[in-house]
N, C-alpha and C positions, 0 to 999 in steps of 0.2 A: 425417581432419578437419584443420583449418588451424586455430588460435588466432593470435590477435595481443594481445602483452601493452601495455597501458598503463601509465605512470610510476607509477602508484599500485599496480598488482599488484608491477611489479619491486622497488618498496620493500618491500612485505608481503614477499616472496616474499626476499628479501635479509637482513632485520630479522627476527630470530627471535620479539622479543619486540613487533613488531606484533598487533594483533589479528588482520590477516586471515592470517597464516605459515601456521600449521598446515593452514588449508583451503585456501590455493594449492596449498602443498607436498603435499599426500595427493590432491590431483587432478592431479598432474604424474605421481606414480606411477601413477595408473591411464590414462597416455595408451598409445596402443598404437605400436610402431616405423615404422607408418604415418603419424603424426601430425606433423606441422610447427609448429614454437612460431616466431613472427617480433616480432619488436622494433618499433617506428617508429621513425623518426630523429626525429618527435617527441619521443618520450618518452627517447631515449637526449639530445638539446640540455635537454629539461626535468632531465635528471638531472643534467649538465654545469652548467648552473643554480645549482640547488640546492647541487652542492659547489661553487662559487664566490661562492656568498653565504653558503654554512656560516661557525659558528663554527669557529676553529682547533680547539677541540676534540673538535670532531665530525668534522675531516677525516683524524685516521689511521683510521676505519673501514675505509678501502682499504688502508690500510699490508701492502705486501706482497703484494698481489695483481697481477696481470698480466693487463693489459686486451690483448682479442685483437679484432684487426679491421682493417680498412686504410683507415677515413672517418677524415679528417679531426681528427673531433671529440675521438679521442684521443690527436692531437698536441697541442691545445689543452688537456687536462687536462694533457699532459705539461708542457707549462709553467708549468701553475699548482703543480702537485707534481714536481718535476724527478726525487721518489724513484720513480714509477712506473713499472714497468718494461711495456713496449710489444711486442707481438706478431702480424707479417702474415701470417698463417697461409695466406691468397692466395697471396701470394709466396714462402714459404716451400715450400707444397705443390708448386709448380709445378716445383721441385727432383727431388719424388721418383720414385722407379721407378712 
């Protein structure tokens, strides 16, 4: 099976104390190693959004994490928080044995 999450699950599914967490999170457990979970770059720009119109004190929620990907879009978070730390794992991999 193929899933694709919109900005609204990735929030629930991020935010513990959303209402919808718990029942994202306990049907990701039962996805099987066949399964494909995919993003849209919709909803990864709607998130981008959202933390740049956040209040400051809702934007260390990220504090400390490392955003992995090679669009664009989080080079442009990197700017707006210069503390995030950035990771190509494309490029990266392309390294290994």
């Amino acid at each position: 099976m193929r899933y694709l999450l919109d900005s609204d699950s990735l929030s629930d599914l991020y935010e513990p104390s959303s209402p919808g967490h718990r029942s994202i999170a306990r049907r990701f457990t039962t996805l099987a190693d066949s399964d494909l979970v995919f993003v849209s770059i919709l909803a990864i720009y709607e998130l981008e959004y959202g933390y740049a119109n956040a209040p400051d004190e809702r934007k260390p929620v990220i504090e400390g994490c490392t955003l992995i990907g090679a669009d664009e879009i989080y080079q442009e978070l990197q700017r707006l928080d210069p503390t995030l730390r950035i990771e190509n794992w494309l490029v990266e991999a392309s390294g290994l044995p």
